[in-house]
C-alpha positions, 0 to 999 in steps of 0.5 A, a space after each residue: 902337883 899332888 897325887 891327884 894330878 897323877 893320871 891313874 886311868 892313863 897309867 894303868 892302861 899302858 900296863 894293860 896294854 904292854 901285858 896284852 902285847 907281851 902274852 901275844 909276843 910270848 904266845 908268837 915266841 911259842 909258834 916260833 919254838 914249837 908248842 912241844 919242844 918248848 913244854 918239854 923244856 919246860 917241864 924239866 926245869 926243877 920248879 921246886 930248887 932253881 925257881 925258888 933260888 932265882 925269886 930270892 936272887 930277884 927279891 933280894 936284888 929289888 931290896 938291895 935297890 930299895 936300899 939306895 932309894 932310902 939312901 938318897 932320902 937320907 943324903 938329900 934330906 928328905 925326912 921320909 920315914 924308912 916304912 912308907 918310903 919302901 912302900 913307895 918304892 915298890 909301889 912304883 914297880 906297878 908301872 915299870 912297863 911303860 915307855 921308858 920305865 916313865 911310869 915309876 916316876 909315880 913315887 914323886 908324886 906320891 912323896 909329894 902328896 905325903 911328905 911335900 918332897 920337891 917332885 924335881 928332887 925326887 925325879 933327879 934321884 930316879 933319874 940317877 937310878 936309871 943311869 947307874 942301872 944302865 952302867 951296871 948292866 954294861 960292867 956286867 955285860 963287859 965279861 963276855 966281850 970275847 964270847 962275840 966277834 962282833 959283840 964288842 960294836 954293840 957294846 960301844 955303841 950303847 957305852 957311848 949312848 950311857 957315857 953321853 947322858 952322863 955327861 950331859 946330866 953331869 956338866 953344868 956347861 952342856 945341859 946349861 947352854 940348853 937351858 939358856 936356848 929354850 929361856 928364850 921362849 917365854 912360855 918355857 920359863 916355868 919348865 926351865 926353872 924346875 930343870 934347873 932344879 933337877 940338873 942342880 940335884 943331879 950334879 950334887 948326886 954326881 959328887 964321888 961318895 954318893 954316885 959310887 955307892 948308887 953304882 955299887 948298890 946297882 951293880 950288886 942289885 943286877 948281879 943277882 938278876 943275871 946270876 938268877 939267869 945263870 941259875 935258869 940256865 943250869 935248871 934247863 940244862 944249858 952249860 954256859 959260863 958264868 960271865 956268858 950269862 952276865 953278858 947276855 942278861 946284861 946286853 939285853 937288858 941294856 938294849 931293853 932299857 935304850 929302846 924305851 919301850 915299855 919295859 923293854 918289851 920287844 927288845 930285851 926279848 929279841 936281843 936275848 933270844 939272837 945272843 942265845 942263837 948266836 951261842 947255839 941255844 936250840 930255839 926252845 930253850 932260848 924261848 924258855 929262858 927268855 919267859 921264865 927270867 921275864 916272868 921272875 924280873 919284870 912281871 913279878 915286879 909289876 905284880 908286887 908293885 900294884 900289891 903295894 900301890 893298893 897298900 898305900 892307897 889304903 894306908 892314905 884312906 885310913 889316914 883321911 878317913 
């Protein structure tokens, strides 16, 4: 499969279709919180110190994660040159709102079409990525338990969800026995095989040395996201604990991630916002920080991918041409 095959059309209507939704969520958040309470919070958050402190945070949290992506090209041998395979990196950002985040498993194809990198390989290593992301938030999350009664339930539960894909991935005998059921089904034997390929990498990635570097990479990457809500915090004038707002960012996030919307619109909002509630946050404020991280996290990043997708569109006419 090449980049052609790639279903451009359908991708980039997903994201215009999740931007659509989100401005009528953040609009309904606005009615929600009072249009007035809500510009005054605004208004006193210090743009020209705090913004800037939390782009940095979030742009150096996405190198730190561009950084395991070239690690994995290097581990498995890829032979991608460390330019082009950090355009790709970002590129696939341009569709991080899709159901599942699916849509970032673009730079597959895009790796295929360039370098002829094995499409199940490269899929193994996202998948991978996505596992150590959501472990990552859950350690995060793991310093708030207390602040919660009943916070110690959720996090079980999407503890148990995250431990049971691990597993699942990791263990030849479970996903194995899975493989061998669907075999049965003459038609399913070309998808088998390439799913053998992918649970094979996905082992490998498994092994001590690399999986604790990812995870390591990870949990540095998502402290410096949670820790720009920290910082979001202190410019609205909300005096939360450090670890409170590694909790919040964290269980959030993880509930976004499990809901497989795109890009955890709806979820990681409305988990946000109840967790705020919760810790007596006025609604306003709740809503403000809520926007601002969504808009320095996940639409920054679209944003920044479409900018290197149209980078790498125009590196591949230049090479054709």
């Amino acid at each position: 499969m090449t980049e052609k095959a790639i279903n451009w059309e359908r991708r980039r209507k997903q994201v215009v279709v999740a931007m659509g939704v989100a401005m009528l969520l953040y609009i309904a958040l606005t009615l929600w919180s009072g249009f007035d309470p809500l510009w005054t919070a605004l208004r006193k958050f210090p743009v020209a110190t705090h913004l800037s402190a939390v782009f940095g945070l979030v742009f150096f949290g996405l190198l730190l994660r561009a950084l395991r992506w070239e690690y994995y090209n290097r581990h498995l041998n890829w032979g991608v040159p460390a330019y082009p395979n950090l355009i790709v990196f970002l590129a696939s950002f341009a569709f991080t709102a899709t159901p599942g985040k699916a849509g970032e498993v673009i730079k597959s194809f895009l790796l295929k079409s360039r370098y002829n990198v094995s499409i199940t390989e490269s899929a193994s290593v996202l998948m991978m990525e996505r596992l150590q992301d959501l472990l990552a938030v859950l350690m995060l999350a793991a310093g708030g338990l207390s602040m919660l009664a009943y916070a110690q339930w959720y996090f079980l539960l999407c503890t148990l969800v995250v431990l049971g894909v691990a597993i699942f991935i990791a263990s030849e005998t479970v996903h194995g026995a899975v493989l061998r059921l669907l075999e049965r089904f003459e038609r399913l034997k070309p998808v088998t095989e390439k799913l053998h390929n992918f649970f094979r990498v996905g082992r490998a990635l498994f092994q001590f040395k690399p999986f604790a570097i990812g995870l390591l990479i990870a949990l540095l990457a998502w402290l410096c996201e949670a820790y720009a809500l920290h910082v979001i915090f202190q410019g609205l004038g909300v005096n939360l604990p450090l670890l409170t707002a590694f909790f919040v960012y964290g269980m959030a996030t993880v509930i976004g991630a499990l809901s497989m919307l795109p890009g955890g619109l709806g979820g990681f909002e409305a988990s946000m916002l109840f967790l705020l509630k919760t810790l007596q946050v006025t609604n306003a404020v709740a809503v403000a920080s809520t926007v601002l991280i969504r808009f320095c996290t996940l639409w920054t990043a679209s944003l920044l991918g479409m900018i290197f997708l149209s980078l790498w569109e125009l590196r591949q006419k230049s090479k054709s041409s």
